[in-house]
C-alpha positions in Angstrom: 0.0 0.0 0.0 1.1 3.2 -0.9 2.3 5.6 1.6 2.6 9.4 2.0 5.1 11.3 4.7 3.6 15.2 4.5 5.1 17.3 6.5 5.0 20.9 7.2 7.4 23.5 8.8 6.0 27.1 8.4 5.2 29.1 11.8 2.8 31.4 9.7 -0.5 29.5 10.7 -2.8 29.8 8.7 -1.8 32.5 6.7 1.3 30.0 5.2 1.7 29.4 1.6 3.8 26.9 1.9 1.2 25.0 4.1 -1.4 25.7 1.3 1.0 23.9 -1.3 1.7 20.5 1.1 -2.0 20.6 1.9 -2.6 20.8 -2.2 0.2 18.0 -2.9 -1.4 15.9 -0.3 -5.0 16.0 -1.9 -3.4 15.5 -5.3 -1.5 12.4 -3.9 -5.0 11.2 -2.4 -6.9 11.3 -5.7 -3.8 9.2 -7.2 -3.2 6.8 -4.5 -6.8 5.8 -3.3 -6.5 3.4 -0.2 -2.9 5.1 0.6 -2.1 6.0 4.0 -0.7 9.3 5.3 1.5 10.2 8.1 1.4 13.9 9.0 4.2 15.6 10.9 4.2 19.6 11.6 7.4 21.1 12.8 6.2 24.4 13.2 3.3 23.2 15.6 5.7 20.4 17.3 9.2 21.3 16.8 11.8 18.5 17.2 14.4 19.4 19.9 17.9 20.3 18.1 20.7 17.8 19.1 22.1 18.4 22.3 25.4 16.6 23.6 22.9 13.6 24.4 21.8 13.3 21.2 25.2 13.8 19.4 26.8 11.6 21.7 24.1 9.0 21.1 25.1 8.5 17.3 28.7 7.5 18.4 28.4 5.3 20.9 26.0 1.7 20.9 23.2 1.6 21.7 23.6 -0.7 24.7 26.3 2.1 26.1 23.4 4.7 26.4 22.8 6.7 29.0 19.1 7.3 29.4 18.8 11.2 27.6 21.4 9.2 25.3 18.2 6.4 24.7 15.4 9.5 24.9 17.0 11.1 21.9 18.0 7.9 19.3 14.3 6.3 20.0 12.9 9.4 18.6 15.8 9.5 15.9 14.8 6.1 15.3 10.9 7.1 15.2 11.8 9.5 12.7 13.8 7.3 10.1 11.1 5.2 10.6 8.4 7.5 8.8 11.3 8.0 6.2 11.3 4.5 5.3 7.7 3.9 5.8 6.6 6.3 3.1 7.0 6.0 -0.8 6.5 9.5 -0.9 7.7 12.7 1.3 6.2 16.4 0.6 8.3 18.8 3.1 6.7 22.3 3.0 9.8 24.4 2.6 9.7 28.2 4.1 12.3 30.3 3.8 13.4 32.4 6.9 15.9 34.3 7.6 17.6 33.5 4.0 17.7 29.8 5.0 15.9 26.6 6.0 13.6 26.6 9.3 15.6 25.2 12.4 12.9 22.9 13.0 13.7 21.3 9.0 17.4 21.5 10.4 17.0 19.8 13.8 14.7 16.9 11.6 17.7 16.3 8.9 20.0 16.0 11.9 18.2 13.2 13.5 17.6 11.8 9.9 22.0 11.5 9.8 22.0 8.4 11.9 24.7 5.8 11.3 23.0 2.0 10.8 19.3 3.2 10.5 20.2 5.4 7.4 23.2 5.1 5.9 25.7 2.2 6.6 28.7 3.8 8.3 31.4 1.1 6.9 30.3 1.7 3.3 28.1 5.7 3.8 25.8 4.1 1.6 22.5 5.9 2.0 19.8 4.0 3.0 16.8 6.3 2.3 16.8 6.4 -1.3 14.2 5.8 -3.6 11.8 7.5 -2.5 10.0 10.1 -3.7 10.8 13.6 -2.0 9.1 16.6 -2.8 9.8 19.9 -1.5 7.3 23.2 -1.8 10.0 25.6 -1.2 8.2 29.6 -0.8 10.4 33.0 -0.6 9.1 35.8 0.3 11.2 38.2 -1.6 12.8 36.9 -5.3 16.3 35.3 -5.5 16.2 34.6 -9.1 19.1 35.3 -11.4 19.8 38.2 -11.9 18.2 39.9 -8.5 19.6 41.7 -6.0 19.8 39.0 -3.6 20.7 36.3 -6.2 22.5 33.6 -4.4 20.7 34.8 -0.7 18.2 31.7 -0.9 20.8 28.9 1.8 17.9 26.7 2.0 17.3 25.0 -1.3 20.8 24.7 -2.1 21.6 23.3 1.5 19.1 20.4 1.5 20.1 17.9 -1.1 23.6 18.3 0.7 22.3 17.9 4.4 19.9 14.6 3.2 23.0 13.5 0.6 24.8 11.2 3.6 20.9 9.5 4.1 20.5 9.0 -0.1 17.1 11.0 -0.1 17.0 13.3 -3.3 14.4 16.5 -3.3 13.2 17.9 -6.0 11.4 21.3 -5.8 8.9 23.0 -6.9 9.0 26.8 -5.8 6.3 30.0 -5.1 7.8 33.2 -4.6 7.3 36.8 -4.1 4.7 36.0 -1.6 5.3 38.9 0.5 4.2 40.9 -2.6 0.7 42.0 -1.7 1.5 42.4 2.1 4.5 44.5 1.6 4.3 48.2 0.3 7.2 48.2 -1.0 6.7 44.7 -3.3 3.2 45.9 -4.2 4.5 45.9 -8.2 5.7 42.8 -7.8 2.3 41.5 -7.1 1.7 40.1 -11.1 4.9 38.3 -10.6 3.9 36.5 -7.1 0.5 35.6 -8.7 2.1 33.8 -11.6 4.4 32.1 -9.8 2.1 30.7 -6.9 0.1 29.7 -9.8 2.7 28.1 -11.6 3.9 26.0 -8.4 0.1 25.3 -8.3 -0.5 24.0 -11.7 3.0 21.9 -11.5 1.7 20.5 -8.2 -1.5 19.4 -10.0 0.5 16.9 -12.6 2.6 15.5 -9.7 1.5 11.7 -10.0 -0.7 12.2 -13.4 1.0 9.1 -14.4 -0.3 7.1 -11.9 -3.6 8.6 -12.4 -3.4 7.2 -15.6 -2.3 4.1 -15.0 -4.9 3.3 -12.0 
């Protein structure tokens, strides 16, 4: 049976776009995958705590050799690999704060880095590939070519690096300018933003078409 891993990371509430795009992906994956099964994780609402000297310490030592915040922080490191290799498919909602990723999406690739449940650390084969892994990335501002802050956007380039060790590979789909028609200053920007949250919207709508077909 098919299964879905949708998480989200924005601490915008309601008024997120990216949570608008995971919750779209999620329906789209529905339609395509009827009788699939969805685990839901929100790391804005339920941040992970960061790795502490427990939990680093935890990954280099066995497991038989851990203290008890040692234990605490690899069973939920093992919790989380777990929903990695439960799901065929992962849709990460993507934010972008502070010109890079969340610390929440931080703190969950760094328990996802954990020697013997996802990658083999004699050979650093990853063992989390082949799924998979879509990420709605959304910017508020534009960091496009040729923009002023070309090159500011840390957090798309910076995943497929943090997740390489683990062998998952995203692929993105991105809305931005959505700052546009809350922001004075961006207010001519606002045909821009529209196009692009559509575009994200409408390549979000042929994710799976082929299974769609198929079925």
């Amino acid at each position: 049976m098919s299964h879905l891993l949708h998480i989200d990371s924005s601490i915008q509430g309601e008024r997120s776009t990216s949570r608008k795009l995971t919750a779209q992906a999620a329906a789209v994956w529905r339609a395509a995958h009827p009788g699939g099964t969805v685990t839901y994780r929100d790391l804005g609402r339920n941040p992970l705590p960061h790795l502490d000297e427990a939990g680093g310490l935890a990954r280099l030592v066995p497991a038989e050799q851990h203290t008890a915040e040692q234990a605490v922080s690899w069973k939920l490191t093992e919790q989380l690999v777990a929903e990695v290799k439960r799901a065929d498919t992962i849709v990460l909602g993507l934010p972008l704060y502070n010109y890079s990723a969340p610390s929440a999406v931080k703190a969950w690739v760094d328990h996802l880095i954990a020697p013997g449940l996802a990658f083999d650390p004699e050979t650093r084969e990853g063992l989390l590939g082949g799924r998979d892994f879509i990420v709605l990335a959304t910017r508020g501002g534009g960091y496009g070519a040729g923009t002023p802050r070309e090159g500011w956007d840390h957090a798309g380039p910076w995943l497929p690096h943090g997740l390489s060790a683990v062998g998952l590979e995203p692929r993105f789909i991105t809305a931005e300018l959505t700052l546009a028609e809350t922001t004075p200053a961006m207010s001519g920007l606002i045909p821009l933003a529209v196009e692009s949250l559509a575009a994200a919207q409408r390549e979000i709508d042929t994710l799976w078409s082929a299974v769609r077909v198929s079925a």
